[in-house]
C-alpha positions as CSV (number, residue, x, y, z in Angstrom):
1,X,-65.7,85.1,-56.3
2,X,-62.3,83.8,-55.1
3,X,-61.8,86.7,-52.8
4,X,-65.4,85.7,-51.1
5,X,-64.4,82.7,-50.9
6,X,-61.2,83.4,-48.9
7,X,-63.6,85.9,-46.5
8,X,-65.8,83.4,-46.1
9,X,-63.1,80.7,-44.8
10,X,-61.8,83.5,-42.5
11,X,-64.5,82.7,-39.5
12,X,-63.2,79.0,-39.6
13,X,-59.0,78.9,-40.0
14,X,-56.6,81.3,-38.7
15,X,-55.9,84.4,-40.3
16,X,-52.5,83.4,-41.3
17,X,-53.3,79.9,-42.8
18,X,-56.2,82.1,-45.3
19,X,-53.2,84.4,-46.4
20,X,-51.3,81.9,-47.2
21,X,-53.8,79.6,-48.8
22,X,-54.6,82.6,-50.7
23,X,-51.3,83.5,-51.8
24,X,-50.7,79.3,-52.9
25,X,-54.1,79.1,-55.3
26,X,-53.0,82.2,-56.7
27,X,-50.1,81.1,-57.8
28,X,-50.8,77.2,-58.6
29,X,-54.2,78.0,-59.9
30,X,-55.4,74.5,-59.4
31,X,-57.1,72.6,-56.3
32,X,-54.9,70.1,-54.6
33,X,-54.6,66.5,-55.0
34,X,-55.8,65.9,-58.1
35,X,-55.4,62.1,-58.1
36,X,-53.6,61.3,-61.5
37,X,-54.1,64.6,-63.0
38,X,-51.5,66.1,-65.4
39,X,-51.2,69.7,-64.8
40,X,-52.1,70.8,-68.4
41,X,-55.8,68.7,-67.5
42,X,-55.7,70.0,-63.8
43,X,-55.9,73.8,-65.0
44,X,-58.7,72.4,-67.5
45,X,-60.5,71.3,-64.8
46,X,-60.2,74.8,-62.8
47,X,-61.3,76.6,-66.0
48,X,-64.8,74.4,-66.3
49,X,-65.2,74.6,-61.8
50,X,-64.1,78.2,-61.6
51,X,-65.6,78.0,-58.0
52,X,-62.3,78.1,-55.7
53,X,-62.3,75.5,-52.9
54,X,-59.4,75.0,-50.3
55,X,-57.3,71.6,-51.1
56,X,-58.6,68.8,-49.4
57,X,-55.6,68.3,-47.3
58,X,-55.8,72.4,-46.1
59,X,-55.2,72.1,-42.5
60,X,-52.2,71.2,-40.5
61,X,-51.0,70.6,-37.3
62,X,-51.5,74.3,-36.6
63,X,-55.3,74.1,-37.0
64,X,-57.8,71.1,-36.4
65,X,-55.7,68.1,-36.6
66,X,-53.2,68.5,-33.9
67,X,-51.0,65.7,-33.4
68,X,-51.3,63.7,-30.1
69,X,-48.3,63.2,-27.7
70,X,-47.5,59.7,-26.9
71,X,-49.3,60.0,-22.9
72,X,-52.4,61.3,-24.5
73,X,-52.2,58.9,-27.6
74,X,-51.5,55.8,-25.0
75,X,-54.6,56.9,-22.8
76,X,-56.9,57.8,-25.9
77,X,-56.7,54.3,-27.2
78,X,-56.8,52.6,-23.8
79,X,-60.3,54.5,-23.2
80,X,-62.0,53.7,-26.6
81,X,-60.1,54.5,-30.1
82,X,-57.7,52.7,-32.0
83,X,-54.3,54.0,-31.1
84,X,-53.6,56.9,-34.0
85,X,-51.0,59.7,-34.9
86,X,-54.3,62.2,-35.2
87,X,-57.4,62.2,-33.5
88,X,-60.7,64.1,-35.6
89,X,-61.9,66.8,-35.0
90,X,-65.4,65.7,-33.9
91,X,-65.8,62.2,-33.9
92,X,-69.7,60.7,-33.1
93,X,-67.7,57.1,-33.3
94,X,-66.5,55.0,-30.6
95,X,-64.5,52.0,-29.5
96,X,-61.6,49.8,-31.8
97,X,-62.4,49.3,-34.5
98,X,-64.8,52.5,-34.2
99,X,-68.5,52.0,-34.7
100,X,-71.9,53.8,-34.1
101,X,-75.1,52.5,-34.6
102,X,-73.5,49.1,-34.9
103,X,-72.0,49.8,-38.3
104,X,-67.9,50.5,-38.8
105,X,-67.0,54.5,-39.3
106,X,-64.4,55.4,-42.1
107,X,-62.9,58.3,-42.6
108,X,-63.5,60.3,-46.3
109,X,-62.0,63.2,-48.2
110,X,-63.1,64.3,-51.7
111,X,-60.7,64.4,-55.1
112,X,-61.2,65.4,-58.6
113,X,-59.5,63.0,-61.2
114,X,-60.2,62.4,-65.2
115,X,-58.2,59.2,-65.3
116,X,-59.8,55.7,-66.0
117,X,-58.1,55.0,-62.4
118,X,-56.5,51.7,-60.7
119,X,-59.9,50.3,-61.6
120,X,-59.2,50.5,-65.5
121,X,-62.5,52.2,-65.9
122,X,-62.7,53.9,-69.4
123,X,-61.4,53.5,-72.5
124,X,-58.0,55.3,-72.7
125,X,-56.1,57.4,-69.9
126,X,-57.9,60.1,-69.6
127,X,-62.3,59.9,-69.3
128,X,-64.4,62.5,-71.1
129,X,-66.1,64.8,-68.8
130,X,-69.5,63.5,-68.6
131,X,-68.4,59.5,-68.3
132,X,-70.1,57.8,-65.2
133,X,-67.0,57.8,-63.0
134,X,-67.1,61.8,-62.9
135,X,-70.9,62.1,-62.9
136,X,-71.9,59.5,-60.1
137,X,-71.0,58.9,-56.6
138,X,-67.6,56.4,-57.2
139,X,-65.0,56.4,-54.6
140,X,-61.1,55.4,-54.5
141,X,-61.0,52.8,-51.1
142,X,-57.9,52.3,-49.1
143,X,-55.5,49.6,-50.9
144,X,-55.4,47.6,-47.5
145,X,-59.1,46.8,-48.0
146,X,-58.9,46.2,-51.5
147,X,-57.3,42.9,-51.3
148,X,-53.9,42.9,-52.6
149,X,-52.8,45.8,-51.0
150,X,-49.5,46.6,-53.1
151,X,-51.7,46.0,-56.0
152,X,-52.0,49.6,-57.9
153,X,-53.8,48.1,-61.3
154,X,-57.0,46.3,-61.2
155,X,-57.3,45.6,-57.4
156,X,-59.4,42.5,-56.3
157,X,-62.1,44.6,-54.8
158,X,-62.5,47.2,-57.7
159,X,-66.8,47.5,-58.4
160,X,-67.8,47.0,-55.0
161,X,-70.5,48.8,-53.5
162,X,-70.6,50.8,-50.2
163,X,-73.5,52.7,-48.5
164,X,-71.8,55.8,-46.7
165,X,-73.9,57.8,-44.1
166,X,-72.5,60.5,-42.2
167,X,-72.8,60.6,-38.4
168,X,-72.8,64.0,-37.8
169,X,-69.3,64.1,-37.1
170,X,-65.6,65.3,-39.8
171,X,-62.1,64.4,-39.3
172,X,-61.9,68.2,-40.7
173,X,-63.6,70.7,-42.5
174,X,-67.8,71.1,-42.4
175,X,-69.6,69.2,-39.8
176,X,-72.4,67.6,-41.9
177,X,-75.7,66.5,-41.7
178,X,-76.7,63.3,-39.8
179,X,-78.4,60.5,-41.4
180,X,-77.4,61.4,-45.1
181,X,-76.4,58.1,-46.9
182,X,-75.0,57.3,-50.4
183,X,-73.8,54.0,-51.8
184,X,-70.4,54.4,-53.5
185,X,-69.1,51.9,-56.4
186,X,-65.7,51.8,-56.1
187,X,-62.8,52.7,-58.9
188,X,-59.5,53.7,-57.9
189,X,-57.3,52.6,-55.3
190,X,-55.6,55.3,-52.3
191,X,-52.4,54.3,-50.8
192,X,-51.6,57.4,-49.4
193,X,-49.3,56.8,-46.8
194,X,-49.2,52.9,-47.4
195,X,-47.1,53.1,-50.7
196,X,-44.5,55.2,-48.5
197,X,-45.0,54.3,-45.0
198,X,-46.1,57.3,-43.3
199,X,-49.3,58.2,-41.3
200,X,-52.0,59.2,-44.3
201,X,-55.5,58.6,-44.8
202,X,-54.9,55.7,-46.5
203,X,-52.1,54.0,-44.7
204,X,-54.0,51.3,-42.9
205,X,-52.2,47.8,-42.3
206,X,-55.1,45.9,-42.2
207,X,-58.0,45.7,-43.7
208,X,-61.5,46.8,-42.2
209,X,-62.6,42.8,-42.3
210,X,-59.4,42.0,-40.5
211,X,-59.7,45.1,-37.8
212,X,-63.3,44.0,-37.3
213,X,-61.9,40.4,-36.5
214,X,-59.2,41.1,-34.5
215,X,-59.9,44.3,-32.3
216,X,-56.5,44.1,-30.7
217,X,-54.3,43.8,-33.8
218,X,-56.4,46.7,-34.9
219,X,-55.8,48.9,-32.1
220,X,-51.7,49.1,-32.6
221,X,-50.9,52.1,-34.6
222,X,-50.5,51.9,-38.4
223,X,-53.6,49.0,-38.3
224,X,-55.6,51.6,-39.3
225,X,-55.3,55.2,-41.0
226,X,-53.9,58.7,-39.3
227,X,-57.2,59.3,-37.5
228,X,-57.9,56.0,-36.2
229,X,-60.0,54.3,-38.9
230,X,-60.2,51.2,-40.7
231,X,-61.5,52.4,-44.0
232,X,-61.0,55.5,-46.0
233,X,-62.7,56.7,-49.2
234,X,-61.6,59.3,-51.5
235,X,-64.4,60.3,-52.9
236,X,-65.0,61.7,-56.4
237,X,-65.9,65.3,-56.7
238,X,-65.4,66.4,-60.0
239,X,-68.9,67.3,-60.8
240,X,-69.1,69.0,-57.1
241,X,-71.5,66.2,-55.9
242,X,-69.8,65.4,-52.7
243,X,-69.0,69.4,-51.8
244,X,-71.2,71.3,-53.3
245,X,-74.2,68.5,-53.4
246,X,-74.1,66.8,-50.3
247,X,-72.5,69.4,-48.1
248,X,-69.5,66.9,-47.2
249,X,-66.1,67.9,-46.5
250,X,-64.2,65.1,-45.0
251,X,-66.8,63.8,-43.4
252,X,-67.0,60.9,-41.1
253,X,-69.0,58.4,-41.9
254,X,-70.7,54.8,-41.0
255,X,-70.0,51.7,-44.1
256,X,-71.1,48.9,-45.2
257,X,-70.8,46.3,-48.1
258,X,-74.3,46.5,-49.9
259,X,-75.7,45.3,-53.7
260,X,-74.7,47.5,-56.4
261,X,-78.1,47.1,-57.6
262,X,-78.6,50.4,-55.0
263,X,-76.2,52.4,-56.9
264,X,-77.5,55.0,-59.0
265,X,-75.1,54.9,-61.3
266,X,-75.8,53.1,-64.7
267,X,-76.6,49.4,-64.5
268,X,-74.2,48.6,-67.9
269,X,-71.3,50.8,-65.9
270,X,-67.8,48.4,-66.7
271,X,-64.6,48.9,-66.1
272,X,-62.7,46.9,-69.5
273,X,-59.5,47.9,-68.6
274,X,-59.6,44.8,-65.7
275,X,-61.5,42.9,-68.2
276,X,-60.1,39.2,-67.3
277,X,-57.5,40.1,-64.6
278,X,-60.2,37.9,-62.1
């Protein structure tokens, strides 16, 4: 299974990036970025998914995500997109903040995580394997657009709801489908990249509403993520419902705020651990 796997992801990255990725999930034995994992419940996890996938952060600047020199970075923004350290892979957005179809595009990757999150959803530290948060489509949001954005307990935004449709183009990975939406509740909070200052996915400045207000605050570099985008959501893939269900692996996508009265996920769904922080 895991050496099918590794064939099958030969046609896509260079040969020497499958060896090595090969020769890494042999010896960790776990997929990467498990969001607030321990590593005693990571290999747990790995034992009930035995299906190997590549990390979520797999490629580098040898493959996919090259990094763009300061001419090219200086005339890509002037043209159309936000001024960022990476530029996706196929992109079907446009302009600053990007947009297609007259809705704001965010960038998304997929983790696996059994904690209750920055959301305080669950009982203790550690969910059970079938509690909402693993078996429904929940997200972790970029702190910047979560309110407080040094925040990393019981955000302002935390329960929000987001409909998510891909536009047919990825940052990396899978091109998906076209026209496949989801709406998202969210319950954990990314600072990649903000929490240490560094280009991540989750490293925006501002947040989408400010970008959307101010189009040329948002065009500097570090308004918005490593690929040019205002949002980012991490979504939650224990379960394989983003990867394996809906075919998306770091997709791009269109948002917007929406009701959670269209999510699908249970109508009594709480999070006590914020219980009177608002």
């Amino acid at each position: 299974c895991f050496l099918s796997a590794v064939v099958t992801a030969m046609d896509r990255v260079p040969l020497f990036a499958v060896v090595s990725a090969a020769v890494v999930a042999v010896a960790a034995g776990t997929p990467g970025h498990l969001r607030g994992q321990s590593p005693g419940n990571a290999s747990t996890a790995v034992s009930r998914n035995s299906t190997w996938r590549r990390p979520r952060n797999y490629w580098n600047a040898s493959d996919f995500d090259l990094p763009i020199s300061s001419l090219a970075r200086q005339e890509h923004s002037s043209h159309s997109r936000c001024d960022s350290f990476r530029q996706p892979r196929d992109s079907k957005c446009a302009g600053c903040p990007p947009m297609k179809d007259g809705k704001l595009c965010a960038s998304t990757t997929w983790y696996e995580d059994t904690t209750r999150g920055s959301c305080g959803c669950g009982g203790r530290g550690h969910v059970d394997d079938n509690f909402w948060t693993l078996t429904e489509y929940t997200a972790a949001m970029n702190c910047a657009s979560l309110g407080d954005p040094s925040n990393s307990w019981c955000p302002l935004k935390c329960g929000e709801c987001y409909e998510l449709c891909t536009t047919g183009g990825s940052t990396q990975g899978r091109t998906p489908d076209a026209g496949v939406c989801r709406v998202f509740k969210v319950t954990n909070r990314c600072g990649d990249g903000y929490d240490h200052d560094h280009p991540d996915w989750c490293s925006q400045h501002m947040s989408w509403q400010n970008c959307a207000g101010n189009p040329e605050k948002c065009r500097r570099q570090g308004s918005t993520n490593q690929f040019g985008y205002p949002a980012h959501f991490d979504l939650q893939d224990f379960h394989r419902q983003i990867t394996g269900h809906l075919g998306w692996d770091n997709a791009e996508v269109t948002f917007e705020s929406v009701s959670c009265s269209r999510w699908t996920g249970p109508s009594n769904a709480a999070c006590e651990g914020c219980a009177g922080h608002r």
